[in-house]
Residue frames as qw, qx, qy, qz and C-alpha x, y, z in Angstrom:
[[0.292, 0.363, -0.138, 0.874, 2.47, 9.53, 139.48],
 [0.262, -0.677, -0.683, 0.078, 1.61, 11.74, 142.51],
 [0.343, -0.689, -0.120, 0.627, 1.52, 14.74, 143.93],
 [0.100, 0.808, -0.232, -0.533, 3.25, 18.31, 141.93],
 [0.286, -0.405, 0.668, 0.555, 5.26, 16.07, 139.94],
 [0.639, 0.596, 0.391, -0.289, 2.21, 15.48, 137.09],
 [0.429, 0.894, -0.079, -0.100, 3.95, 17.32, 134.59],
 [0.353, -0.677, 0.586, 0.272, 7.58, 16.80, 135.30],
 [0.695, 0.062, 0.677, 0.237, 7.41, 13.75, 132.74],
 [0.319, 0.901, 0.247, -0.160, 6.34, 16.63, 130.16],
 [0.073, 0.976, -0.186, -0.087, 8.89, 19.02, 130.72],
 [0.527, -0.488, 0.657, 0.228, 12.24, 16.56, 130.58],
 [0.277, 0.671, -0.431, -0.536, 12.08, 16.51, 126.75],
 [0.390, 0.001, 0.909, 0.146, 10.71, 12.84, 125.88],
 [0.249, 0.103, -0.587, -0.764, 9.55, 12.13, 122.77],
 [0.839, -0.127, 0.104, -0.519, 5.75, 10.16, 122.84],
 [0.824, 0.091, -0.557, 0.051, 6.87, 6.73, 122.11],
 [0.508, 0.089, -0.702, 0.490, 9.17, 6.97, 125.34],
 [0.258, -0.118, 0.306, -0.909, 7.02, 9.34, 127.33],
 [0.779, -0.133, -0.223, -0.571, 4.42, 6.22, 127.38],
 [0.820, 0.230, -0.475, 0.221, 6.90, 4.26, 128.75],
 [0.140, 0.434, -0.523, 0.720, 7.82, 6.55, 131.73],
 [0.589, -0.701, -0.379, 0.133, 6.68, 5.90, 135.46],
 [0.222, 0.445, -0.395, 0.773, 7.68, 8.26, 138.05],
 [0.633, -0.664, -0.397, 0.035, 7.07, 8.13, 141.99],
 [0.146, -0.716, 0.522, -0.440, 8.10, 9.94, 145.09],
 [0.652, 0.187, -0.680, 0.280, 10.58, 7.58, 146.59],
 [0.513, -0.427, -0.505, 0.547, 11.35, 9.26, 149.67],
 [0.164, -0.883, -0.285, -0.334, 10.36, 12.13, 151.58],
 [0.488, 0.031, -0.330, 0.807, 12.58, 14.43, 153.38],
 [0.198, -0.801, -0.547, -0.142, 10.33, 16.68, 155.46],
 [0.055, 0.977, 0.009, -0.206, 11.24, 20.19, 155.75],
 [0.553, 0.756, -0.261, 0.232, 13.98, 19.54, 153.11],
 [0.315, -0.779, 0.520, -0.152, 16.43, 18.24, 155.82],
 [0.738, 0.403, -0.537, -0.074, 18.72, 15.50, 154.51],
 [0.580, -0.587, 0.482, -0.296, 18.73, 13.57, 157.97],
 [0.032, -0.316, 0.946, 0.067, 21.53, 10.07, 158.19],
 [0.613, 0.170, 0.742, -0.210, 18.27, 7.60, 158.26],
 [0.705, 0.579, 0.314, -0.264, 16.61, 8.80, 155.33],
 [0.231, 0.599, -0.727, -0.242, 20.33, 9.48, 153.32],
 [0.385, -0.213, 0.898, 0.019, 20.75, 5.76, 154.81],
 [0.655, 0.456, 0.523, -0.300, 17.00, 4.69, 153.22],
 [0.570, 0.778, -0.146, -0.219, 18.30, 6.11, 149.70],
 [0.040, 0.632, -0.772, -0.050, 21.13, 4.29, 149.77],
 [0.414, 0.117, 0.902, 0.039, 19.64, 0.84, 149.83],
 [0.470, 0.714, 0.200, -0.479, 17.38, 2.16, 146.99],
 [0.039, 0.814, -0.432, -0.385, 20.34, 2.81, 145.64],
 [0.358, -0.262, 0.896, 0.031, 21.76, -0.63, 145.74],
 [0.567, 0.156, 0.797, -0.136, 18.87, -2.04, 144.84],
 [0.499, 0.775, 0.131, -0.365, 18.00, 0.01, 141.93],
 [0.255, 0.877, -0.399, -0.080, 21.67, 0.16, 140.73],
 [0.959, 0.078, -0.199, 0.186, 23.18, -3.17, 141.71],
 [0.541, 0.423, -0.211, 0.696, 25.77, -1.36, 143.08],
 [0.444, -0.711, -0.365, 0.406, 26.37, 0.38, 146.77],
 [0.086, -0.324, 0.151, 0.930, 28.13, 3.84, 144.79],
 [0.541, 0.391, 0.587, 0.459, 26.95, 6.40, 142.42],
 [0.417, 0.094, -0.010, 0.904, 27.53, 8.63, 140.78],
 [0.071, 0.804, 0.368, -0.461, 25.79, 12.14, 142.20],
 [0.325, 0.211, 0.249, 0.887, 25.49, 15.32, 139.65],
 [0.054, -0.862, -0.321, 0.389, 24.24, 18.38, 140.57],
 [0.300, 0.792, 0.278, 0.453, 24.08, 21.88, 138.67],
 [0.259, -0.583, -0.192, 0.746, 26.09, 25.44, 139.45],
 [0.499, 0.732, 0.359, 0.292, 25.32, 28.34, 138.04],
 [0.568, -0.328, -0.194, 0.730, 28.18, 31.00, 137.65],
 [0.061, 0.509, 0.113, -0.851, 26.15, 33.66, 135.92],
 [0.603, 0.688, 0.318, -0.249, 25.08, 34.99, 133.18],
 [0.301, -0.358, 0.503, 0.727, 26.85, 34.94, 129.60],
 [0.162, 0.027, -0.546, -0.822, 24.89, 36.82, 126.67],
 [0.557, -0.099, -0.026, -0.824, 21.81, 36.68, 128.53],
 [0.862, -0.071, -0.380, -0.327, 21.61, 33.59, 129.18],
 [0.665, -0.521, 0.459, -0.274, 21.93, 31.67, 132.47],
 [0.770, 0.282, -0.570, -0.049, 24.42, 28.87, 132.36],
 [0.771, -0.496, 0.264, -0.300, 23.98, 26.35, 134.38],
 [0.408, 0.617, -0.673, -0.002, 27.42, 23.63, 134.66],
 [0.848, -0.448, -0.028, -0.281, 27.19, 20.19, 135.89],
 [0.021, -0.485, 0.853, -0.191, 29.74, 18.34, 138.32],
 [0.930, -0.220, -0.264, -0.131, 29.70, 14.99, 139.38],
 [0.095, 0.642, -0.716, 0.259, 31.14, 13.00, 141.96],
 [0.660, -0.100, -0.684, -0.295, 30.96, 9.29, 143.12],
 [0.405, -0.333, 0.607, -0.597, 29.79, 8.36, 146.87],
 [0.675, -0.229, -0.687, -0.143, 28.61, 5.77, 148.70],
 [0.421, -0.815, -0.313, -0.246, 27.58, 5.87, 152.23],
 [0.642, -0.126, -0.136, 0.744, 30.86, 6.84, 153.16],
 [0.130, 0.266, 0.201, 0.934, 30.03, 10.00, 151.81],
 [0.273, -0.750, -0.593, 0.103, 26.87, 10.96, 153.95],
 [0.218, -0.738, -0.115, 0.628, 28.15, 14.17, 155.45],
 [0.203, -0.080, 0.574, 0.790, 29.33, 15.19, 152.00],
 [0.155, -0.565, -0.670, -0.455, 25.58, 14.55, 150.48],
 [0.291, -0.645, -0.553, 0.440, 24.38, 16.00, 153.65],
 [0.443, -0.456, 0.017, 0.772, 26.22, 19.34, 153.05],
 [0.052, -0.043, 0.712, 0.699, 25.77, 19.18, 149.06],
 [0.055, -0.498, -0.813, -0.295, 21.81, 19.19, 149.78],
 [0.331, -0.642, -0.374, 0.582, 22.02, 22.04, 151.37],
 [0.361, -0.355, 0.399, 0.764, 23.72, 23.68, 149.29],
 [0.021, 0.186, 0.769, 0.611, 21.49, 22.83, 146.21],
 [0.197, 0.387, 0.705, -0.561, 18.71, 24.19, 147.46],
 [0.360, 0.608, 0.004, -0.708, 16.91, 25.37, 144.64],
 [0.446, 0.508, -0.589, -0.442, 18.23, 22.75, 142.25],
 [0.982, 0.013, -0.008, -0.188, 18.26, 19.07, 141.43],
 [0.369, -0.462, 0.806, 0.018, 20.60, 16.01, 142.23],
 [0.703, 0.422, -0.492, -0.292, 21.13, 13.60, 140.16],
 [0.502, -0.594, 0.626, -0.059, 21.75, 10.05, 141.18],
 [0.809, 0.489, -0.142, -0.293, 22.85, 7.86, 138.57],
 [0.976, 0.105, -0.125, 0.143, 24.99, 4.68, 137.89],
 [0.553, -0.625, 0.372, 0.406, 28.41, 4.55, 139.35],
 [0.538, 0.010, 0.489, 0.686, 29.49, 3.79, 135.64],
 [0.341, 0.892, 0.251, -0.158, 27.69, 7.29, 134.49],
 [0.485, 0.186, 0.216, 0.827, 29.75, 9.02, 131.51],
 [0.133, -0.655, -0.251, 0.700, 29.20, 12.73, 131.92],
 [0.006, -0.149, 0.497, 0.855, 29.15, 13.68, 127.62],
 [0.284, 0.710, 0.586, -0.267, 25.50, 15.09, 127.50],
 [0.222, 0.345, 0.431, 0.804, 25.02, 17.60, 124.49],
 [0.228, -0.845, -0.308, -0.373, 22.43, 20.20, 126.26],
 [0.238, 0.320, -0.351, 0.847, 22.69, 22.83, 128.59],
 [0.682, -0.353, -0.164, -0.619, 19.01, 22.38, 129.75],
 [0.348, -0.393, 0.679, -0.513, 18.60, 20.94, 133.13],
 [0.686, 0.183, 0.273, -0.649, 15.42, 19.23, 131.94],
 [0.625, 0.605, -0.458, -0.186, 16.77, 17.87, 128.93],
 [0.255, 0.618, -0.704, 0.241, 19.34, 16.35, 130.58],
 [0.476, -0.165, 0.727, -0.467, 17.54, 14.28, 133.17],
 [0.799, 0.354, 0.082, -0.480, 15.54, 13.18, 129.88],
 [0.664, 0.588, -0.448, -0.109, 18.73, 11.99, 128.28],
 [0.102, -0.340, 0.843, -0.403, 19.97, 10.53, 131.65],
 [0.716, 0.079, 0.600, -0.347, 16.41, 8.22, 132.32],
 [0.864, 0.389, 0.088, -0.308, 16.65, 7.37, 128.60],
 [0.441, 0.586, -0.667, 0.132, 19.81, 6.43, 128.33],
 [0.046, -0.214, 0.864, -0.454, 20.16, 4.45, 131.79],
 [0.350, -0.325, -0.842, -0.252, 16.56, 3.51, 131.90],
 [0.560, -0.680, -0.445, 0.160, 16.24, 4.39, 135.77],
 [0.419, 0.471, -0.250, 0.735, 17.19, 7.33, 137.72],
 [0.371, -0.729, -0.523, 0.240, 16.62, 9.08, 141.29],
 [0.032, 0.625, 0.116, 0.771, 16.01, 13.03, 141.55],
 [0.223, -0.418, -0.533, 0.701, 16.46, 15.32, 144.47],
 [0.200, 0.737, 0.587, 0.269, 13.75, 17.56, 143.88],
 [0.275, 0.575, -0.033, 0.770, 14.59, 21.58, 143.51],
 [0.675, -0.671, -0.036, -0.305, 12.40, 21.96, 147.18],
 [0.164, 0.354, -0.858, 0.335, 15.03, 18.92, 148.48],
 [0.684, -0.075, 0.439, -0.577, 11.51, 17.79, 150.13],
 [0.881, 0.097, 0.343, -0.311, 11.57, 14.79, 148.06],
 [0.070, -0.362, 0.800, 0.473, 13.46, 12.17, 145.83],
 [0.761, 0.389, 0.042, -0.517, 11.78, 11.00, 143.01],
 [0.504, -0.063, 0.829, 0.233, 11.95, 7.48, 140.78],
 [0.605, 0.560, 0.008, -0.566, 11.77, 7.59, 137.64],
 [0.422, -0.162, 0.804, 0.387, 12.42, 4.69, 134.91],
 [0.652, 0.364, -0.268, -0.609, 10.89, 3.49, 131.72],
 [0.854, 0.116, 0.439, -0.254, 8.68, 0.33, 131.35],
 [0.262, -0.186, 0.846, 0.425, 9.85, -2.19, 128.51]]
C-alpha cells in the first residue's frame, strides 16, 4: 500500500481473516483529477486484463438528500467499454467528491448496506478484485484479496 490510502483497507468493513488477505495499490494516476482519453484508454486494458473482459460494469453514488437525518446515498450502474469514454469522461466529473466503482461486466447490483464503504467491502469480497476512482478523482486504486 501507498500513499493516503493506509487506512482505506480499515474503513471498507473487512473482517481480520479477510483484511490479511487484502492488497491495495494506486493503479493509475490522473493528475489534477482530469480524466484525459490516454489514461481512460490505460484503465481500460487494466480492465481487460484484470476482468477478462473489455466491459464493465461502472457504479457510482448520488445523493438526493437528506431523509430523517440521515444522508442517503443511491447507487446506479451502467455497463461501458471504451465506447463509452466521453460518457466516463463526463461521469468523472461529475463525481467529484465520490467514488466509481469498476466491477465485472457480470456485476449483480443486490448489496444490503447503504454505506459507501461497506459496499466496496462486499464488492472486493465478493468478486475478489476491484478498481476505485478515488473521491479526489486523482487516482484509481487496485484492490483484490490474496488466496
Amino acid at each position: 500500500m501507498v500513499g493516503s490510502w493506509d487506512g482505506f483497507l480499515d474503513v471498507i468493513g473487512l473482517n481480520k481473516d479477510i483484511r490479511q488477505k487484502a492488497d491495495l495499490r494506486v493503479l493509475i494516476k490522473f493528475p489534477l483529477a482530469e480524466p484525459k482519453t490516454d489514461l481512460l484508454l490505460c484503465l481500460f486494458d487494466y480492465i481487460t486484463g484484470i476482468y477478462g473482459s473489455e466491459k464493465c460494469t461502472i457504479l457510482w453514488w448520488y445523493e438526493p438528500g437528506c431523509i430523517n437525518g440521515k444522508n442517503i446515498s443511491n447507487p446506479y450502474t451502467k455497463m461501458i467499454s471504451k465506447d463509452d469514454l466521453i460518457y466516463l469522461q463526463g461521469l468523472w466529473e461529475r463525481t467529484a467528491g465520490d467514488y466509481i466503482l469498476f466491477l465485472p461486466e457480470e456485476f449483480q447490483g443486490e448489496i444490503d448496506t447503504i454505506d459507501e464503504e461497506d459496499f466496496i467491502g462486499i464488492c472486493l469480497t465478493k468478486y475478489t478484485k476491484l478498481l476505485l476512482k478515488t473521491p479526489d478523482a486523482n487516482e484509481v486504486l487496485y484492490l483484490r484479496l490474496n488466496s
